[in-house]
PAZAPA-4460 file (N, C-alpha, C; in steps of 0.05 Angstrom, whole numbers, plus 32768, in hexadecimal, padded with zeros to 4 digits):
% residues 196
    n_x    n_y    n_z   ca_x   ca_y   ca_z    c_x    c_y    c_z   seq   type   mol
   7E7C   7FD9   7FCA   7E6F   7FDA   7FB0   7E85   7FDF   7F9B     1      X     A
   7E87   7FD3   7F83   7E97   7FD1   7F6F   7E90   7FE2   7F61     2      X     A
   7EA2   7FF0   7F4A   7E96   8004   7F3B   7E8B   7FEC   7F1D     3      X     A
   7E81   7FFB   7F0B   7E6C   7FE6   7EF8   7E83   7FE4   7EE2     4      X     A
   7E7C   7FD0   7ED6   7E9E   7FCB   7EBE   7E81   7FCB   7EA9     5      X     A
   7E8E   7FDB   7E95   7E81   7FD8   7E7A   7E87   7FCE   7E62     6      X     A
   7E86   7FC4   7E58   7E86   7FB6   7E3B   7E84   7FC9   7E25     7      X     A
   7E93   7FCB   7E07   7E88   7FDF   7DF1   7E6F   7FD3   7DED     8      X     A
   7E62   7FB3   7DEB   7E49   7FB9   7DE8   7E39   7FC1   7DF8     9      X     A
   7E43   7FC6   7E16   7E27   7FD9   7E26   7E2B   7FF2   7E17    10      X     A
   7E3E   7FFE   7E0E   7E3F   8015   7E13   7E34   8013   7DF0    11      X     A
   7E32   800E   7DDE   7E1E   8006   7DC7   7E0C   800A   7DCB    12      X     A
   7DFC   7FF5   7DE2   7DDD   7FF6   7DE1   7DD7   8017   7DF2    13      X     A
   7DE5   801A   7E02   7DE1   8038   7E0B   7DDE   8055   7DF6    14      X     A
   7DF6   8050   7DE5   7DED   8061   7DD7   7DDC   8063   7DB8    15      X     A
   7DCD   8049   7DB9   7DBB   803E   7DAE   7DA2   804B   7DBB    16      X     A
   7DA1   8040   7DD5   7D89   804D   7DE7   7D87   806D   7DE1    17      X     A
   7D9B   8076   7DDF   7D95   8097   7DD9   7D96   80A4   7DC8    18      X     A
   7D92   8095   7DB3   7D86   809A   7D97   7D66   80A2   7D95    19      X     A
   7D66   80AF   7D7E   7D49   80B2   7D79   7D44   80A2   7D70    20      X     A
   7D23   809B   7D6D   7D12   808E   7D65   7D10   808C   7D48    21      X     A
   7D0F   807B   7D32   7CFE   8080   7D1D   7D13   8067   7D07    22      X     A
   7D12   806F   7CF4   7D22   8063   7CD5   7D3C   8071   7CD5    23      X     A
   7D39   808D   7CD3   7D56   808F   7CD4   7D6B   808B   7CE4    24      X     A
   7D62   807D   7CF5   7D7E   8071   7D10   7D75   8053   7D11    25      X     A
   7D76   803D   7D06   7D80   802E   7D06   7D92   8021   7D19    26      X     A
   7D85   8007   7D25   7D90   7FFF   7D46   7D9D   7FDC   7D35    27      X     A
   7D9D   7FD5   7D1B   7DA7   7FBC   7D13   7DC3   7FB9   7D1A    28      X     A
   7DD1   7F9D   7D1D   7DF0   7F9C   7D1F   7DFB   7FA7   7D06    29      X     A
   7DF2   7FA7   7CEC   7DFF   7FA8   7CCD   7E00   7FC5   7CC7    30      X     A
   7DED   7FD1   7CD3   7DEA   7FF0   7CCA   7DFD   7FFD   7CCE    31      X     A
   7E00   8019   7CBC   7E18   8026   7CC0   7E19   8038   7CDE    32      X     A
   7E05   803F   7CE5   7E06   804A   7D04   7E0B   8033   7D16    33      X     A
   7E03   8025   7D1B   7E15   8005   7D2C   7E2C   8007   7D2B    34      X     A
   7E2D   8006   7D12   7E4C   8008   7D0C   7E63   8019   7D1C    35      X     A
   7E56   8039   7D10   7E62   8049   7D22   7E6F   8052   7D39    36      X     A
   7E52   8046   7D4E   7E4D   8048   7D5F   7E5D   802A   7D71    37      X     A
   7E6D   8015   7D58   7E78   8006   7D64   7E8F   800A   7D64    38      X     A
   7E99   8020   7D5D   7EB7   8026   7D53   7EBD   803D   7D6B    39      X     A
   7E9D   8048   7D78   7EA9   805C   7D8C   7EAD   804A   7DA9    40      X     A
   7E97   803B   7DA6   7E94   8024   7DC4   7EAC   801B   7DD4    41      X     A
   7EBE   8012   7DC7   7EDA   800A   7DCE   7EF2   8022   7DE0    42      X     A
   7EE6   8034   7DD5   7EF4   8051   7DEA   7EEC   805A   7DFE    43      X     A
   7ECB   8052   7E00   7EB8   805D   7E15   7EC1   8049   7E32    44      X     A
   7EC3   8032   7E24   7ECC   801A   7E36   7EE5   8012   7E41    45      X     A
   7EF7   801A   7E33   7F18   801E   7E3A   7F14   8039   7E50    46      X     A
   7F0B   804B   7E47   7F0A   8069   7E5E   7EF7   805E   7E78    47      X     A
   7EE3   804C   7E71   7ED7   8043   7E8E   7EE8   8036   7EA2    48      X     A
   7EF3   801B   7E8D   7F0A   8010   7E9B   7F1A   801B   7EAC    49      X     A
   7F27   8036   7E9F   7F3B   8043   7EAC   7F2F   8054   7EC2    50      X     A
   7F1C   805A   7EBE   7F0D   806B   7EDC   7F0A   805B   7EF2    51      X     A
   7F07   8044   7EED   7EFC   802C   7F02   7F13   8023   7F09    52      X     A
   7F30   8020   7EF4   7F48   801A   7F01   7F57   8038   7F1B    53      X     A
   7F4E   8052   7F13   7F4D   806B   7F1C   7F3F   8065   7F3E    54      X     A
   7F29   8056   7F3A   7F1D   8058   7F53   7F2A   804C   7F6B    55      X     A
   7F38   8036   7F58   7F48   8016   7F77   7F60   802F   7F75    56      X     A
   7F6E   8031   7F5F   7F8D   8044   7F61   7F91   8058   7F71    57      X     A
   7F70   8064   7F7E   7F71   807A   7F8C   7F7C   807F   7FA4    58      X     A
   7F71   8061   7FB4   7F7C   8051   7FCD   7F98   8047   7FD1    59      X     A
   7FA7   8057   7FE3   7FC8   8046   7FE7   7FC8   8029   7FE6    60      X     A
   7FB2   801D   7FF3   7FB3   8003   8000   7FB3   7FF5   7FDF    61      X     A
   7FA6   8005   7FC6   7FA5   7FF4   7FA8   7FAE   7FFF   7F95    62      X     A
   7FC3   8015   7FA4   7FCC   8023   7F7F   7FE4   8019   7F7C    63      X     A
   7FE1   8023   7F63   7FF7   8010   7F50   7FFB   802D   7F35    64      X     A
   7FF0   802F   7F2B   7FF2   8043   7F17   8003   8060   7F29    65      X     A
   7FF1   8062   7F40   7FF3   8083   7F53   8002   807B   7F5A    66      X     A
   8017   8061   7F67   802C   8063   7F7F   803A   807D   7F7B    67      X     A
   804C   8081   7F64   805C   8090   7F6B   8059   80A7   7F72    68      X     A
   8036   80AE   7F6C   802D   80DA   7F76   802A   80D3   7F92    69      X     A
   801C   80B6   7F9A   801D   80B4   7FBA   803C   80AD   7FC7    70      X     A
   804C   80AA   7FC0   805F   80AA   7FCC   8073   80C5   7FC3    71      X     A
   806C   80DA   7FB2   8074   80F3   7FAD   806F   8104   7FC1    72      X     A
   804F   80FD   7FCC   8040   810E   7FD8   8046   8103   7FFE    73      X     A
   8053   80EB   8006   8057   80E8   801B   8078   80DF   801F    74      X     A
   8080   80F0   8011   80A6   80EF   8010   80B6   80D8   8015    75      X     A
   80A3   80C4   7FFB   80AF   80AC   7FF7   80B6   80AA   7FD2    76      X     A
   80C7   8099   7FCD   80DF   8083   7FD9   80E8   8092   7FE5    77      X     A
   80F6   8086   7FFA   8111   808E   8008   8125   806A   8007    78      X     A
   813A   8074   8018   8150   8062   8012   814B   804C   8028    79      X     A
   8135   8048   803B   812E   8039   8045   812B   8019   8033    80      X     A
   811A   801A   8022   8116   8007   800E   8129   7FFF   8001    81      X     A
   813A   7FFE   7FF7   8154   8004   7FEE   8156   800F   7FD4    82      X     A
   8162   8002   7FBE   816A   800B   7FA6   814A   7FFE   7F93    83      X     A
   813D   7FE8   7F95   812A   7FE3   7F87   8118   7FD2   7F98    84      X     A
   8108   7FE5   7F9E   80F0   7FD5   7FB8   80D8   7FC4   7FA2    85      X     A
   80CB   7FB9   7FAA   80BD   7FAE   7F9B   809E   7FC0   7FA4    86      X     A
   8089   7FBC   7F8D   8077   7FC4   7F8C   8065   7FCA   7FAA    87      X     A
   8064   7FAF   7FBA   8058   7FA4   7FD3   8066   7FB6   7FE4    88      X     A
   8087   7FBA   7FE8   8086   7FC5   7FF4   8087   7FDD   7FF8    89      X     A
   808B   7FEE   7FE1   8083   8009   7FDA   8067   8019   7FE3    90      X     A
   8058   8003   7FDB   8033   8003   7FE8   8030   800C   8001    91      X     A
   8042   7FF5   800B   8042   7FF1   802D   8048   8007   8037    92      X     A
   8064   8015   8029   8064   8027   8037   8053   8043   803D    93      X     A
   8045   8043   8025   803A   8059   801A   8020   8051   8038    94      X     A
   801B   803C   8030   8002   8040   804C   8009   803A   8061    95      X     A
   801E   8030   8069   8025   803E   8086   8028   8053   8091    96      X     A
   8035   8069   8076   8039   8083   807D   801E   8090   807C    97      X     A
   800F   808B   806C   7FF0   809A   8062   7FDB   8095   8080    98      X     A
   7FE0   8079   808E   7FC7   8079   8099   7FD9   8071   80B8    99      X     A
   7FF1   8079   80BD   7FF6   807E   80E6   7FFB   80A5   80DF   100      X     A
   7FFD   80A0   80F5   7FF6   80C1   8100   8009   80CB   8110   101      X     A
   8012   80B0   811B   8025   80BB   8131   801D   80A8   814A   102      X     A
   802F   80A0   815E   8028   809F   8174   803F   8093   817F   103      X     A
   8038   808C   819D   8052   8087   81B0   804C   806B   81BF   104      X     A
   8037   8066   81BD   8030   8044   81CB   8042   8035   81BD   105      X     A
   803B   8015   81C3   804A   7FFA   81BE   8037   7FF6   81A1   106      X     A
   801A   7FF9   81AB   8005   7FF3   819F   800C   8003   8180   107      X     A
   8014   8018   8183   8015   8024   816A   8027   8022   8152   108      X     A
   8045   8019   8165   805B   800A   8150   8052   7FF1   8142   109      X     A
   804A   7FE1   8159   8042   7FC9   814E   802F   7FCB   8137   110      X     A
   8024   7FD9   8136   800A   7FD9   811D   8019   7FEE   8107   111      X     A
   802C   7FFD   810B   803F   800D   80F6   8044   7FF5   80EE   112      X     A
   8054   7FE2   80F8   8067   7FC8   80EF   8059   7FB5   80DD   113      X     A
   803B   7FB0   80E9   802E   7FA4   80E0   801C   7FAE   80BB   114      X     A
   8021   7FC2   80BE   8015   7FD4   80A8   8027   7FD1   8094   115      X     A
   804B   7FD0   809F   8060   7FD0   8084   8064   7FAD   8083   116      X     A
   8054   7F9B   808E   8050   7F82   8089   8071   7F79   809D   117      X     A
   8071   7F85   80B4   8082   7F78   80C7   8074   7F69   80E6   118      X     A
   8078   7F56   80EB   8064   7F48   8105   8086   7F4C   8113   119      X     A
   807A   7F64   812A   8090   7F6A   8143   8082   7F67   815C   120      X     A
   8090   7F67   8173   808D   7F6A   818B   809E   7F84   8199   121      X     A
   8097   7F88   81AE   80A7   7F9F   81BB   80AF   7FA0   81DD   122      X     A
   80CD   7F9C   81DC   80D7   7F9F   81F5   80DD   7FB3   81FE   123      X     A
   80CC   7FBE   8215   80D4   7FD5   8226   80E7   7FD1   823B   124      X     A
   80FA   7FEA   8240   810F   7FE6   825D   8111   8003   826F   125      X     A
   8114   7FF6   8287   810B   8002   829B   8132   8009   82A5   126      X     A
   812D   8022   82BA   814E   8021   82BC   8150   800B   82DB   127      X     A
   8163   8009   82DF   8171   7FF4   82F9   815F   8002   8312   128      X     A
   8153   7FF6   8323   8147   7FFD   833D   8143   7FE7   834E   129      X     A
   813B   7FE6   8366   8139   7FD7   8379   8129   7FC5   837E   130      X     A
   811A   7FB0   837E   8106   7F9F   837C   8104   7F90   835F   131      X     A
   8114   7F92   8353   810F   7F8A   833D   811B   7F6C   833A   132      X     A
   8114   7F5B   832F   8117   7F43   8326   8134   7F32   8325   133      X     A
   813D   7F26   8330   815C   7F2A   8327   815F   7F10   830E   134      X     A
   8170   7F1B   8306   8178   7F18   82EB   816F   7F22   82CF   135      X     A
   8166   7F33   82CE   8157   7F49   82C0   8166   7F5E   82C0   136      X     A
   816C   7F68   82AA   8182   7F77   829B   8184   7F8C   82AD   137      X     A
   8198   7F97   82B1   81A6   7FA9   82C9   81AC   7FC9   82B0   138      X     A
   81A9   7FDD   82B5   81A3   7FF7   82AB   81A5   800E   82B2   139      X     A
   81AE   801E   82A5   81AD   8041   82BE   8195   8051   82B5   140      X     A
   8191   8061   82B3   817B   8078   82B1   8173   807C   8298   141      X     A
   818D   806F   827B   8181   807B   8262   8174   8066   8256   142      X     A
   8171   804C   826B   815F   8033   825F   8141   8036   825B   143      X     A
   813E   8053   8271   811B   8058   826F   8112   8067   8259   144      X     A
   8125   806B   824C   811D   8076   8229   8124   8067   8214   145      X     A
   8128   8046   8215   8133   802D   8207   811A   801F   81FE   146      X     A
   8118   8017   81EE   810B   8001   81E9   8112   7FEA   81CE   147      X     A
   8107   7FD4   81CD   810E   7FC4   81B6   80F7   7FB9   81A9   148      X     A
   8102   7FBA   8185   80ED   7FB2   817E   80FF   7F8E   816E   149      X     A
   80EE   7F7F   8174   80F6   7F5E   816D   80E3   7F57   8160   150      X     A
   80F2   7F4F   8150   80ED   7F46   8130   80F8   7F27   812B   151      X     A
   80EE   7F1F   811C   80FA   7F08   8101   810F   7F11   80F3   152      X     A
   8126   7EFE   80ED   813D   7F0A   80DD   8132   7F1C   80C3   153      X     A
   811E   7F07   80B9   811A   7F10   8099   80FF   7F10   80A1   154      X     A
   80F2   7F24   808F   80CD   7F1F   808F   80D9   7F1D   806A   155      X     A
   80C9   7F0A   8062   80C6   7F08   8046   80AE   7F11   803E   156      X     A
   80B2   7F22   8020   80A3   7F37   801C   8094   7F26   7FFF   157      X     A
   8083   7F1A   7FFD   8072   7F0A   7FE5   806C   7F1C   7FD0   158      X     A
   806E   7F14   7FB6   806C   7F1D   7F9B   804B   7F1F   7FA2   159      X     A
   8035   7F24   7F8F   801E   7F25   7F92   8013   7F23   7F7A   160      X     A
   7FFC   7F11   7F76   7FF6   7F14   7F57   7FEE   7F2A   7F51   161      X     A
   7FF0   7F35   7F3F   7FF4   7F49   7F26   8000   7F5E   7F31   162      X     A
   8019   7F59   7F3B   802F   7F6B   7F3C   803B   7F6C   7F1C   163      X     A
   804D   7F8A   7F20   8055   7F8F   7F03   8069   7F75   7EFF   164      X     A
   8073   7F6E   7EEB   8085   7F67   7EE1   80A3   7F6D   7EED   165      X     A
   80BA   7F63   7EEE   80D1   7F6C   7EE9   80E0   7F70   7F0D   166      X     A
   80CC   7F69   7F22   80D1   7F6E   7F3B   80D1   7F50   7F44   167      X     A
   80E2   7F4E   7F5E   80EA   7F34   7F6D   80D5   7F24   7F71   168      X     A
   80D5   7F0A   7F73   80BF   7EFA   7F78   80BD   7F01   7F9A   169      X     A
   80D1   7F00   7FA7   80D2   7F04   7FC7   80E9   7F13   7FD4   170      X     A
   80F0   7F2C   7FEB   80F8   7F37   7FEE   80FB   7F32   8010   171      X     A
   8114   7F35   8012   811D   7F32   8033   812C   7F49   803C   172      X     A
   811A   7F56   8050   812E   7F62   804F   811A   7F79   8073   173      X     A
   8130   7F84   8082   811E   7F8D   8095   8123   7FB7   808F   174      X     A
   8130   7FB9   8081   8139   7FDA   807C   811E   7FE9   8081   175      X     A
   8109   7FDC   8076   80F3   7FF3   8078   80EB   7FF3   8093   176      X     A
   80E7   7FDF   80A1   80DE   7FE4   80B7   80F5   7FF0   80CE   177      X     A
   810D   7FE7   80CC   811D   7FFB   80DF   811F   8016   80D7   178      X     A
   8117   801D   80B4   8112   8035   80B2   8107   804B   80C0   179      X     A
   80F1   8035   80C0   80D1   8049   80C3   80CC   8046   80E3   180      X     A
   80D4   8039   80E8   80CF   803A   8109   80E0   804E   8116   181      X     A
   80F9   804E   810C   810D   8061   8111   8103   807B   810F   182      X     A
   80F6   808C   80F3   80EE   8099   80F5   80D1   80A2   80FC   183      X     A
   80C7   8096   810F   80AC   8097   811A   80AB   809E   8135   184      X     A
   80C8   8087   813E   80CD   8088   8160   80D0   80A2   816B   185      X     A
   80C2   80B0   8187   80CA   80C2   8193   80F0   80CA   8198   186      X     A
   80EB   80E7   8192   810E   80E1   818B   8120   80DC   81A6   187      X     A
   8114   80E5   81BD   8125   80E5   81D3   8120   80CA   81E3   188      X     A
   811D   80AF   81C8   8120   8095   81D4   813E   808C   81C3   189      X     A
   8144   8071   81C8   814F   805F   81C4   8147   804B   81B1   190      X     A
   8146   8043   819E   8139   8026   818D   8148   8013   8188   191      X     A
   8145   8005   8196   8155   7FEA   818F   8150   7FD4   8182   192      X     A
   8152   7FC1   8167   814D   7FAC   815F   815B   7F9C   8161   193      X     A
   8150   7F81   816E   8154   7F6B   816C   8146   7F53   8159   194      X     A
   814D   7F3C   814C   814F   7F35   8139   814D   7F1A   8141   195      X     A
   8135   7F07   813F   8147   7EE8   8145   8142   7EDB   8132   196      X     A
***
């Protein structure tokens, strides 16, 4: 459900409607209370606007005005992004960090990755043992805390309509996600990216 957009003339006939009755209040376009009452309409409606822009801005997934208290409030920017991230991916990060929790599956990187708008896969490694496959990577004991995450060289990051002004039309670049995975990963693993 959308919130309701108002017009100064709804907000006219509203406070038309809550007038009294009679001669001395006058409901004509020419009259001097019309008048008045058309000079206040235009503020009632700019402040609706802004409540209803308040409502999408509230949400990581649509603010634009709040980024920077939501990224104050979840100890972002950092230098992941680099020197001038673009809007999109500022967002991104903000709701990746806002809505994982934590976890240690495959299942759960991949949908971190997928959240900062990266499509990965994930190779797990096992250390060297007996029955195993031959020709399949050979390993000692600290391979069972290894894993890789494989990626695309570049994920290109799309401008979006009604982004601000003054930011890249397209952005390449993978920092945020070896960022953020880095600091997500259980620490007594290994993370390895590969890249094709």
């Amino acid at each position: 459900m959308t919130a309701p957009v108002f017009s100064a003339a709804d907000f006219v006939s509203a406070m038309q409607a809550l007038l009294p009755r009679g001669r001395a209040w006058p409901r004509d376009a020419g009259e001097v209370l019309t008048q008045t009452l058309n000079g206040f309409a235009p503020t009632f409606a700019r402040s609706a606007a802004r409540a209803n822009a308040l409502l999408s801005d509230a949400f990581p997934a649509g603010t634009f005005e709040l980024l920077p208290q939501w990224e104050e409030s979840l100890g972002l920017p950092d230098p992941c992004a680099g020197q001038a991230p673009t809007t999109d991916t500022r967002r991104a990060q903000v709701v990746a960090r806002f809505t994982h929790d934590g976890g240690q599956s495959v299942a759960y990187f991949i949908d971190l990755a997928a959240a900062l708008g990266y499509t990965i896969t994930i190779t797990q490694f096992a250390p060297s043992q007996f029955g195993r496959v031959f020709g399949s990577p050979f390993g000692g004991t600290p391979w069972a805390h290894a894993w890789q995450v494989n990626a695309a060289e570049f994920e290109p990051s799309q401008m979006t309509f009604g982004q601000a002004f003054g930011g890249p039309f397209a952005f390449w670049s993978n920092a945020v996600l070896e960022c953020e995975l880095r600091a997500a990963a259980p620490a007594h693993t290994t993370l390895l990216f590969s890249y094709s």
